[in-house]
C-alpha positions in Angstrom: 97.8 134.2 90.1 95.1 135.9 87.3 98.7 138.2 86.7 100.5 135.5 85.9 97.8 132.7 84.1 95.1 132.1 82.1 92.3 130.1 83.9 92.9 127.5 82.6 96.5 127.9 83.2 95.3 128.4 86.9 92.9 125.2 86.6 96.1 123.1 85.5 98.3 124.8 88.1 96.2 124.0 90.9 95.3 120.1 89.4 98.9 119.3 88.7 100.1 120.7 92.0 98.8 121.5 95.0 95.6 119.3 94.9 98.1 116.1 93.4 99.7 116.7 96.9 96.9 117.2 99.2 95.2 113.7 98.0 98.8 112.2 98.5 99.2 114.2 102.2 95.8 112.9 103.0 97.1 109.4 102.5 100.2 110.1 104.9 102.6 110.2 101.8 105.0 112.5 100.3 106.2 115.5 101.4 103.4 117.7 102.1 102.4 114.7 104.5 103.3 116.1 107.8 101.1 119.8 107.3 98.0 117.7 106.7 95.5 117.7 109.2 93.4 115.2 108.3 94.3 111.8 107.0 92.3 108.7 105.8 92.1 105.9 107.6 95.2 103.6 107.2 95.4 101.1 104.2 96.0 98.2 106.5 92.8 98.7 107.9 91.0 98.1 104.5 93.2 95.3 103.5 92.5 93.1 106.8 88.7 93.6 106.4 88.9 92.8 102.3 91.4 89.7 102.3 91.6 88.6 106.1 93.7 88.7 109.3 96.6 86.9 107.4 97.1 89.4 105.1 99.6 92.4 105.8 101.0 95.4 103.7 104.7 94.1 103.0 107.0 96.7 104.4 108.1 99.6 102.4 105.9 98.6 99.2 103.2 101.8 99.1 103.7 103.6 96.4 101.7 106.2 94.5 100.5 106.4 91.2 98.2 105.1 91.5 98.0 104.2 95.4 99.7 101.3 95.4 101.4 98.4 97.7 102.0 94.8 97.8 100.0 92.5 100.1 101.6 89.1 101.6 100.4 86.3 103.6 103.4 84.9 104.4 102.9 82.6 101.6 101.8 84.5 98.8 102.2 88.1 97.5 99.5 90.5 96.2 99.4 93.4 94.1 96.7 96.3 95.8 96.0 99.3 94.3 93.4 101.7 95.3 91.6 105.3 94.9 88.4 106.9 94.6 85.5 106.0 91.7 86.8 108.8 90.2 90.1 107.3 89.8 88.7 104.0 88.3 90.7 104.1 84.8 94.2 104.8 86.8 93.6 101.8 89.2 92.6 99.8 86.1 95.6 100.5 84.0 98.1 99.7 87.1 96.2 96.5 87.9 96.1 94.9 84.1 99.7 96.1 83.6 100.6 94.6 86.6 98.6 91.4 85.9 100.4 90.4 82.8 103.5 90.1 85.2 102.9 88.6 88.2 101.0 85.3 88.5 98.8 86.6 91.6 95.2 88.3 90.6 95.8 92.6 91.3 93.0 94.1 93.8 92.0 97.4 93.0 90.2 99.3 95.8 87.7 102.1 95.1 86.7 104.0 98.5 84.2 106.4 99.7 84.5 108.6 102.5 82.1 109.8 105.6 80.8 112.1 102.8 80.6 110.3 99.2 78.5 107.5 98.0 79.1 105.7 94.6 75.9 105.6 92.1 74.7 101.7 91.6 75.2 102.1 87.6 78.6 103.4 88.3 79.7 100.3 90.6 78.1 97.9 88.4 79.9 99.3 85.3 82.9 98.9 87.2 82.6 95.3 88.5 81.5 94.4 84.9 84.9 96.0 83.4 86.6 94.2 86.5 85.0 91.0 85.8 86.2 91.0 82.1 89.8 91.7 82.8 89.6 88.8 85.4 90.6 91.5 88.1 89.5 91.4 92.2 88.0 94.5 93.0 86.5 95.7 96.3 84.2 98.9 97.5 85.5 100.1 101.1 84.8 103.3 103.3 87.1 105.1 104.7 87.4 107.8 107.6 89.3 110.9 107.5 90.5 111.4 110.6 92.5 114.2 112.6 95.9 113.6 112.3 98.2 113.1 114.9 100.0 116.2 116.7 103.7 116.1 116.8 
């Protein structure tokens, strides 16, 4: 690639492109999805243990850009978002956005994996940011696992 870019031309190249669709892939979504070989843990997993057992990902409502999906128990309908601590400002922005349109609270969802941990003064800056914006925000972990063989 150095014959054809800068570094930092590189740097952006490999940001904007194929590590964009590896975090996607690893989330079963989009179209590098079926090459990936590991994948996190479904987001139905994390939404059952956060809001309950009557709480299910409406079909056909993840999205990306943040991570995104709506979230129904049969009565009333969510807004979920989610991403890693890293991700925090993205989550943010999609939550308040969609907060001044729908009359549910937004959940934003920062996970770790088998791997990461989140610094206390990093969490608490983020639950006082969520707190002020009158947004729901949970901490999950969440496994890579193999991904199925075809």
């Amino acid at each position: 690639m150095a014959d054809y870019y800068t570094a930092e031309g590189m740097r952006v190249w490999l940001k904007d492109g194929p590590l964009k669709e590896y975090a996607r892939a690893l989330e079963n979504f989009g179209s590098y999805a079926e090459y990936a070989t590991k994948r996190l843990s479904p987001a139905d997993e994390f939404i059952t243990e956060i809001l309950g057992d009557a709480w299910e990902i409406k079909p056909n409502s993840i999205r990306e850009k943040p991570m995104h999906c709506l979230v129904t128990d049969g009565k009333h309908e969510r807004y979920v978002c989610w991403g890693r601590a890293r991700t925090f400002r993205d989550l943010l922005w999609a939550a308040v956005n969609k907060a001044v349109t729908t009359p549910s609270k937004p959940l934003m969802v920062v996970y770790v994996t088998d791997d990461t941990t989140i610094q206390e003064r990093q969490k608490r800056q983020h639950e006082l940011i969520a707190k002020h914006c009158s947004l729901d925000l949970a901490y999950v972990r969440r496994r890579l696992e193999a991904a199925p063989q075809e």
